[in-house]
Backbone atoms as SQL, in Angstrom:
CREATE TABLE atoms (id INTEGER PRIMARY KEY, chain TEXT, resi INTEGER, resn TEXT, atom TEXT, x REAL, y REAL, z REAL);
INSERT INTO atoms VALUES
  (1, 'A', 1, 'UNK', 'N', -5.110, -53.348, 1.267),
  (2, 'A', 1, 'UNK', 'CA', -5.775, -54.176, 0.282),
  (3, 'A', 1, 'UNK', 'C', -7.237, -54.360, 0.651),
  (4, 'A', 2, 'UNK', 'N', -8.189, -54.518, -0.446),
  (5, 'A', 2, 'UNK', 'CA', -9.798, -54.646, 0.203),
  (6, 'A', 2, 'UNK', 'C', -9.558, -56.220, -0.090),
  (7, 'A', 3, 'UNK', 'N', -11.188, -56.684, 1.063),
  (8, 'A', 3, 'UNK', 'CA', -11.302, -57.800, 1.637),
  (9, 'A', 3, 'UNK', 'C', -11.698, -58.199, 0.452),
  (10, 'A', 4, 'UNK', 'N', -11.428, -59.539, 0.015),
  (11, 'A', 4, 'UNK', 'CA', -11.723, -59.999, -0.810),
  (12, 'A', 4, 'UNK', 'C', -13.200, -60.488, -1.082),
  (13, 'A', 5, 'UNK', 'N', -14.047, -60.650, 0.141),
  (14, 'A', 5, 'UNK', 'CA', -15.624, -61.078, -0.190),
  (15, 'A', 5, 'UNK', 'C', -16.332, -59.477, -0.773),
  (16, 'A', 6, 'UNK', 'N', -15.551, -58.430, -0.563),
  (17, 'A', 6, 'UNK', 'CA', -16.377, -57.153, -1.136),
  (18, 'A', 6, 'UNK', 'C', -16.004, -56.630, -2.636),
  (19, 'A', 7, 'UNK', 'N', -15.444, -57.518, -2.708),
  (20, 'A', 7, 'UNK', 'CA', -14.905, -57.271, -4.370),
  (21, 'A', 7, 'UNK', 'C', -15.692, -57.990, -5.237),
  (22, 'A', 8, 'UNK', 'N', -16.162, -57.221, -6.393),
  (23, 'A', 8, 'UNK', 'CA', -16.403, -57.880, -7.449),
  (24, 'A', 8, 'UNK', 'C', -15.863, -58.729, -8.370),
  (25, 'A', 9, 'UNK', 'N', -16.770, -59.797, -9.013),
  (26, 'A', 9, 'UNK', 'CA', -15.674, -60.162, -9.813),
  (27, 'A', 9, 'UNK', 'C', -14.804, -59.493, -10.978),
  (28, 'A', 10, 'UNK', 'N', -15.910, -58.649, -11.392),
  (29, 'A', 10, 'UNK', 'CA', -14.855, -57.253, -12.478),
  (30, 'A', 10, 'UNK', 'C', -13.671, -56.576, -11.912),
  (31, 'A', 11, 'UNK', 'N', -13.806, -56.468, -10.569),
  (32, 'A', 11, 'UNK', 'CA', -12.798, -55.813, -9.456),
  (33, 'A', 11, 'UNK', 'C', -11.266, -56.893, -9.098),
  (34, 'A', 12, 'UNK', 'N', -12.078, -57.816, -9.014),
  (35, 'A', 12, 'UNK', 'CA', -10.886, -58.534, -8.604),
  (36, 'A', 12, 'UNK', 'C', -10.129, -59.172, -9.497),
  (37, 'A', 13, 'UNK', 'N', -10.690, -59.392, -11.069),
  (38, 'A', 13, 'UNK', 'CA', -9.967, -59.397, -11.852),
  (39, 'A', 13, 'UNK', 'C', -9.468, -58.484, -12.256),
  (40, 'A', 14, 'UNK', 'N', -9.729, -57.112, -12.373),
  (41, 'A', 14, 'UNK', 'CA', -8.696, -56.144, -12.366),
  (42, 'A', 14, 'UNK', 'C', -7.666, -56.103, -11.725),
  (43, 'A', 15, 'UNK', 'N', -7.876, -56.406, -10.373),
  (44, 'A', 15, 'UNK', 'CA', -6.956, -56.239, -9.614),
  (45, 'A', 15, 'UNK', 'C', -5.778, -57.532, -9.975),
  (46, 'A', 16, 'UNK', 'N', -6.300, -58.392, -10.173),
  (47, 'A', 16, 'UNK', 'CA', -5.644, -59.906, -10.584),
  (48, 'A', 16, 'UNK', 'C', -4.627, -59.200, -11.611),
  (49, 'A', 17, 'UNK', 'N', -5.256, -58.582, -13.015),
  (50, 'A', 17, 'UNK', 'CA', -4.689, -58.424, -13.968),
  (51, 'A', 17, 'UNK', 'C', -3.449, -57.472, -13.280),
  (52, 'A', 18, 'UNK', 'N', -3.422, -56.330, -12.712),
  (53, 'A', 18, 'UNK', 'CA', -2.468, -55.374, -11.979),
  (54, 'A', 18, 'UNK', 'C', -1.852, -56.513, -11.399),
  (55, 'A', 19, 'UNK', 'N', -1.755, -57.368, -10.922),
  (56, 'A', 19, 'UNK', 'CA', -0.822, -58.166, -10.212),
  (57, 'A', 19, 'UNK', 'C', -0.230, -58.964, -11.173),
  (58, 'A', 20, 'UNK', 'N', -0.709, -59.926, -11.818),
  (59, 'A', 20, 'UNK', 'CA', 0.377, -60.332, -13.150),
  (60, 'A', 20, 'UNK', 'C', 0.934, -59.255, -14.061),
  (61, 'A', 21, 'UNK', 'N', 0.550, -58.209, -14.220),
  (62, 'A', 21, 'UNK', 'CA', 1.223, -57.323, -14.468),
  (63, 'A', 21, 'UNK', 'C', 2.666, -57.067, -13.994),
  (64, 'A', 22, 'UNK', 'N', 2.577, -56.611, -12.549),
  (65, 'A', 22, 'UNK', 'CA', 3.521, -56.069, -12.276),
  (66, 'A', 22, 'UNK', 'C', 4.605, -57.242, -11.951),
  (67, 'A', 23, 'UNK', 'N', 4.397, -58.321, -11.796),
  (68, 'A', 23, 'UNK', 'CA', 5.034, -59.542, -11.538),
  (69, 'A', 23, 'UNK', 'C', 5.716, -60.045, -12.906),
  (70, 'A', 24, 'UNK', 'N', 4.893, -59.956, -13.761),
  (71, 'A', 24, 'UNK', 'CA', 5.566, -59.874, -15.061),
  (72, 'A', 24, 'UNK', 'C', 6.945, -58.753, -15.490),
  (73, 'A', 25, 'UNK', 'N', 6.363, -57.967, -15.380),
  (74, 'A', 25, 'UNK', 'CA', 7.524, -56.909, -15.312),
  (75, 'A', 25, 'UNK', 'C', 9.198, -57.167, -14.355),
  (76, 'A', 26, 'UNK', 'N', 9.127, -57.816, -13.509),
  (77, 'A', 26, 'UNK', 'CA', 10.654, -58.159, -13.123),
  (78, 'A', 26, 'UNK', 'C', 11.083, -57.509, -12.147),
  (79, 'A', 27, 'UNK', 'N', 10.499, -55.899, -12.260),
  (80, 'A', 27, 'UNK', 'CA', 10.695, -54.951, -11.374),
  (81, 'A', 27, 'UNK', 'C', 10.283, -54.553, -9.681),
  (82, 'A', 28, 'UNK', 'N', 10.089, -55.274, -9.502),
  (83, 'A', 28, 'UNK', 'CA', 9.498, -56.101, -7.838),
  (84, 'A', 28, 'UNK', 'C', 10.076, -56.789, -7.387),
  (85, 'A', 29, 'UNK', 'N', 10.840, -55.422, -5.967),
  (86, 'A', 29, 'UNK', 'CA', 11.555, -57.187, -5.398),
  (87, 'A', 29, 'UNK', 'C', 10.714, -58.017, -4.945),
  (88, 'A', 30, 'UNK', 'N', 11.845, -58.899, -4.209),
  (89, 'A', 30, 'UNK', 'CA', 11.461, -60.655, -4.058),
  (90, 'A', 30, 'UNK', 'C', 10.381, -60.450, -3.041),
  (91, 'A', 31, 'UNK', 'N', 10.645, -59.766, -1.728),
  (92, 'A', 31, 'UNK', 'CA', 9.449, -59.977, -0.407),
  (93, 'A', 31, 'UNK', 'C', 8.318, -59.189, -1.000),
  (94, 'A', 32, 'UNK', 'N', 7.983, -58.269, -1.931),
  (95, 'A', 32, 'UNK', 'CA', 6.545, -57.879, -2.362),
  (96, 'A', 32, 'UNK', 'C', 6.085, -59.200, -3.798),
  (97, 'A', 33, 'UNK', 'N', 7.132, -59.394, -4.557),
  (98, 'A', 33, 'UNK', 'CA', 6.575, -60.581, -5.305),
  (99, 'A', 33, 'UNK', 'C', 5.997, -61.855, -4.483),
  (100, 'A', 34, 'UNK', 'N', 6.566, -61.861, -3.448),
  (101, 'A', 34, 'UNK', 'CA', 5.646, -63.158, -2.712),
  (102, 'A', 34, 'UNK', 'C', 4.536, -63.004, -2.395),
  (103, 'A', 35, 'UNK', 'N', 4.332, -61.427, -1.779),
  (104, 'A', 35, 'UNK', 'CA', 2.754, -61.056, -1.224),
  (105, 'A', 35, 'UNK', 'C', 1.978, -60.713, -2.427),
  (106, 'A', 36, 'UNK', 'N', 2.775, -60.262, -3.804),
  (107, 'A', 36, 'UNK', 'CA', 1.921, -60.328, -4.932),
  (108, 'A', 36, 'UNK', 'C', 1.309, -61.730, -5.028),
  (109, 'A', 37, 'UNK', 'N', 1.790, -62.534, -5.414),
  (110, 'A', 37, 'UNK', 'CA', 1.783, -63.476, -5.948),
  (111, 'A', 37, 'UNK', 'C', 0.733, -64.208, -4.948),
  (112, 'A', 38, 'UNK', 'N', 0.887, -64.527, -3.473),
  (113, 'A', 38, 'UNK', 'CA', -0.225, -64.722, -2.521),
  (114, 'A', 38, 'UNK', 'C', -1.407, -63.760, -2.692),
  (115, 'A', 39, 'UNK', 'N', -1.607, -62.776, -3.059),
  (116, 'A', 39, 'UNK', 'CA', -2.911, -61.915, -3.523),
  (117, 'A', 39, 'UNK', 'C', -3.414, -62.708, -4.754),
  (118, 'A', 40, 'UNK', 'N', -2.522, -62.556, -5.674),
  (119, 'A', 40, 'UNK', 'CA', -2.912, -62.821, -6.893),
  (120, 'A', 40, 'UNK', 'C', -3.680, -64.326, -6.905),
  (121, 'A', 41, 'UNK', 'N', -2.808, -65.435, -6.454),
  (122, 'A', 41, 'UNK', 'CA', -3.906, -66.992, -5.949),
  (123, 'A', 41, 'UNK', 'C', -5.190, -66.847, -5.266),
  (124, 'A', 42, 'UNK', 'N', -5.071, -65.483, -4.033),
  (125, 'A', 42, 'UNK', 'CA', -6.468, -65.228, -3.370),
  (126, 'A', 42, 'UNK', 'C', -7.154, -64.867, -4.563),
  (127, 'A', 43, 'UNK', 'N', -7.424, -63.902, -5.223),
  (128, 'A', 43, 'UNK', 'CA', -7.963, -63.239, -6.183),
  (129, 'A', 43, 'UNK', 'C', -8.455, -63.930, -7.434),
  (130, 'A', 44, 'UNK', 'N', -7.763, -65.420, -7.420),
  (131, 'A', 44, 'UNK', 'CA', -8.227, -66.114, -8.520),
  (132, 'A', 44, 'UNK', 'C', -9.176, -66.862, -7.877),
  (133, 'A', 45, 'UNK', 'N', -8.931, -67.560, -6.460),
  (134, 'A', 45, 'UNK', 'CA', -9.719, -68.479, -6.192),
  (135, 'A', 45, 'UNK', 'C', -11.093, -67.482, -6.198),
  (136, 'A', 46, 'UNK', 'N', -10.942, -66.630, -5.416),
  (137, 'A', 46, 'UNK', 'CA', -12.086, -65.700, -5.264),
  (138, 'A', 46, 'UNK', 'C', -13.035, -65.264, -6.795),
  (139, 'A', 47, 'UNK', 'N', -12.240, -65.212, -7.734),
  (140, 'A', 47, 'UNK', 'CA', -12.748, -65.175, -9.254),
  (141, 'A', 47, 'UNK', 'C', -13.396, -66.563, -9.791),
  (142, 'A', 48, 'UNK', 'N', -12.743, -67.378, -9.568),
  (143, 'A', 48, 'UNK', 'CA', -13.050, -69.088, -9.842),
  (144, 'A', 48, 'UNK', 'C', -14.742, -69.208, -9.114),
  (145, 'A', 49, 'UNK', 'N', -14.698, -69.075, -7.531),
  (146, 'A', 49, 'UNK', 'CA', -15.816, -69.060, -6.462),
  (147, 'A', 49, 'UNK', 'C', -16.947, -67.954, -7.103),
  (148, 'A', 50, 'UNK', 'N', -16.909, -67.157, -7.996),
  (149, 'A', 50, 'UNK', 'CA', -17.820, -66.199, -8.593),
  (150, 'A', 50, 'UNK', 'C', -18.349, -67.060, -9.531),
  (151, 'A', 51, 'UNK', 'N', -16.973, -67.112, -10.748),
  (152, 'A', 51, 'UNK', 'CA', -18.164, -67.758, -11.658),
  (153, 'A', 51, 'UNK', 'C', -18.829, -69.160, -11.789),
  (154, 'A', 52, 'UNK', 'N', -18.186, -70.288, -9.963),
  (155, 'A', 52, 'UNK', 'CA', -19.415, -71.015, -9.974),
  (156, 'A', 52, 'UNK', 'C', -20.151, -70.366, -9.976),
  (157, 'A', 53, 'UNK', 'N', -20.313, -69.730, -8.596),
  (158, 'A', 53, 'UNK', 'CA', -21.479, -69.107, -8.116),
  (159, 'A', 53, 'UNK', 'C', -22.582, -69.054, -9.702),
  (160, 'A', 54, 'UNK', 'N', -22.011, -68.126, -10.132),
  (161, 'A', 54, 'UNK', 'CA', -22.912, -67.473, -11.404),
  (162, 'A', 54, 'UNK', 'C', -23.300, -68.427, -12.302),
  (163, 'A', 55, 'UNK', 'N', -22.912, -69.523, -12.465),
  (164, 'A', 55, 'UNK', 'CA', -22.738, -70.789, -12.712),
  (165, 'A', 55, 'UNK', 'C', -24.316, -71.730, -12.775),
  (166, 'A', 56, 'UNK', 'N', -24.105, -71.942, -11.375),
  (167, 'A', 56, 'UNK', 'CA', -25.311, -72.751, -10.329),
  (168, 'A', 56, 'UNK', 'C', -26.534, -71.313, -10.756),
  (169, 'A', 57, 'UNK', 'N', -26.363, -70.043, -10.931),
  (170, 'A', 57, 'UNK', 'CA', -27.567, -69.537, -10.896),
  (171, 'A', 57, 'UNK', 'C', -28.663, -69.715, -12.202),
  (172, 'A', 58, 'UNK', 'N', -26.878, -69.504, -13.269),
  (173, 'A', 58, 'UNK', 'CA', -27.583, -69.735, -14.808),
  (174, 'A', 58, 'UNK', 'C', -28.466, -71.268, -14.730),
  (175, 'A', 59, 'UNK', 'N', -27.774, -72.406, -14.097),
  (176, 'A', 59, 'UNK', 'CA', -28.479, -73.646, -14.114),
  (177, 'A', 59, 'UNK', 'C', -30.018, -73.520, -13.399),
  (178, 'A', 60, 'UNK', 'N', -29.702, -72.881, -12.493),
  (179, 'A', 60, 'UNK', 'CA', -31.027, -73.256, -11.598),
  (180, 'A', 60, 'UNK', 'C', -32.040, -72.068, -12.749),
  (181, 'A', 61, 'UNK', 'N', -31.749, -71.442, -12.907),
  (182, 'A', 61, 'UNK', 'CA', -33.064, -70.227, -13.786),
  (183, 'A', 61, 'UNK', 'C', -33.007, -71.445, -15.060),
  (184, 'A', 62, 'UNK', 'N', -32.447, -71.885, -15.656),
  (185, 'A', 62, 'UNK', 'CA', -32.812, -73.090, -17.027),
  (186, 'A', 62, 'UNK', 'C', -33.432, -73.893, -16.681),
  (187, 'A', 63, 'UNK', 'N', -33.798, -74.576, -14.913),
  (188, 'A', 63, 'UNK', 'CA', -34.093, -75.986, -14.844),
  (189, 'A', 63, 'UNK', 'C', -35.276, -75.269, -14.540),
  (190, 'A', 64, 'UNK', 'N', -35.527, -74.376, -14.075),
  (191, 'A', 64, 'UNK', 'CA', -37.053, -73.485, -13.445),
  (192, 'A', 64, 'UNK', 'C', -37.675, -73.516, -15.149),
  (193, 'A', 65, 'UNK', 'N', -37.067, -72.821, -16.070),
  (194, 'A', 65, 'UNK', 'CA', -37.724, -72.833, -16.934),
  (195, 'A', 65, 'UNK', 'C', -38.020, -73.578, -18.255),
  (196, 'A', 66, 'UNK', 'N', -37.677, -74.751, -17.453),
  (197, 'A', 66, 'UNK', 'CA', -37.635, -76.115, -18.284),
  (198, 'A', 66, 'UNK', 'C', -36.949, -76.365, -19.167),
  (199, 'A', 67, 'UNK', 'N', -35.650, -75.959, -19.275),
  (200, 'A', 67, 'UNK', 'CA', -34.467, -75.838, -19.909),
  (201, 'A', 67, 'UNK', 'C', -33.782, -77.228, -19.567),
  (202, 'A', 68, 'UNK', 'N', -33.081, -77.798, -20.879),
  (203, 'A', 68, 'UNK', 'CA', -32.139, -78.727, -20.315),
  (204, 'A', 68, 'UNK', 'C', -31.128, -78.484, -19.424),
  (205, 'A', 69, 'UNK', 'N', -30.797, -79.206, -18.318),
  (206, 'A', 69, 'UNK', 'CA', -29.877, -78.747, -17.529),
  (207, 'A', 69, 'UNK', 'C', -28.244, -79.690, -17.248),
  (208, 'A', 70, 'UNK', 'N', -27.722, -78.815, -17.096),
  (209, 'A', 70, 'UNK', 'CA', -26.138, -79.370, -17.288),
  (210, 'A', 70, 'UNK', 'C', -25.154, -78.566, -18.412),
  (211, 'A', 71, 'UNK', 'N', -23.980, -78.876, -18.628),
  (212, 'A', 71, 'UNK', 'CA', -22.914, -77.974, -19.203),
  (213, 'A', 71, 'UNK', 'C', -23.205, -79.017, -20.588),
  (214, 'A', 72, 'UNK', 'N', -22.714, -78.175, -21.479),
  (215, 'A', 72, 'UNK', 'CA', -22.127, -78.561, -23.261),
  (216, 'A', 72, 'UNK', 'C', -20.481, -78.631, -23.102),
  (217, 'A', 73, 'UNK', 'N', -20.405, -79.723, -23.405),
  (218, 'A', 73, 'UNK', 'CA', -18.618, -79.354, -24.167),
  (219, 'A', 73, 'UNK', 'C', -18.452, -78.172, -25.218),
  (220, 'A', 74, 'UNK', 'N', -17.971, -77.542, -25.876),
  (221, 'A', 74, 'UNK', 'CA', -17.471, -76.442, -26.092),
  (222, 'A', 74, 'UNK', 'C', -16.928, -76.951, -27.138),
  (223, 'A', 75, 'UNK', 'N', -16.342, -78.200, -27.604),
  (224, 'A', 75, 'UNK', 'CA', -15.788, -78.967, -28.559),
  (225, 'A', 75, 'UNK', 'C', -17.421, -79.509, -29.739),
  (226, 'A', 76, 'UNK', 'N', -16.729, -78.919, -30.869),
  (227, 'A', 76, 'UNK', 'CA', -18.028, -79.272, -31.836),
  (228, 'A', 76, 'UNK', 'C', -19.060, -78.257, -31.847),
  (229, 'A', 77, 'UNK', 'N', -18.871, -76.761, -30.905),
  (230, 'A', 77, 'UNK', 'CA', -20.196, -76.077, -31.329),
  (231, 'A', 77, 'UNK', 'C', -19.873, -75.002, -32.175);
């Protein structure tokens, strides 16, 4: 398996998606569904930790350019 800090986030959600995949499917025994399933939580947190990341960058380039700063609710737009 690659280390998870060298993965992209396009990568590791691929890889995420291949793992609910095959976990979905039924066809996996039980001792690889556990190490799926422990990849698959690494792979999200590691996805989650990106798009702060990407997050804090969009904010900080808006507050540089005198942009209001902070999130919108999503409700009402």
């Amino acid at each position: 398996m690659t280390d998870l800090s060298a993965l992209s986030f396009e990568a590791a959600m691929a890889e995420l998606e291949d793992v609910v995949r095959k976990l979905e499917s039924g066809s996996v025994p039980l001792e690889e569904s556990i190490n799926l399933y422990e990849r698959g939580a690494a792979l999200k947190a590691h996805c989650d930790a990106k798009l702060r990341a990407a997050e804090e960058k969009v904010e900080l380039i808006r507050a540089r350019d005198g942009a209001a700063v902070g999130t919108v609710p999503a409700e009402g737009l």
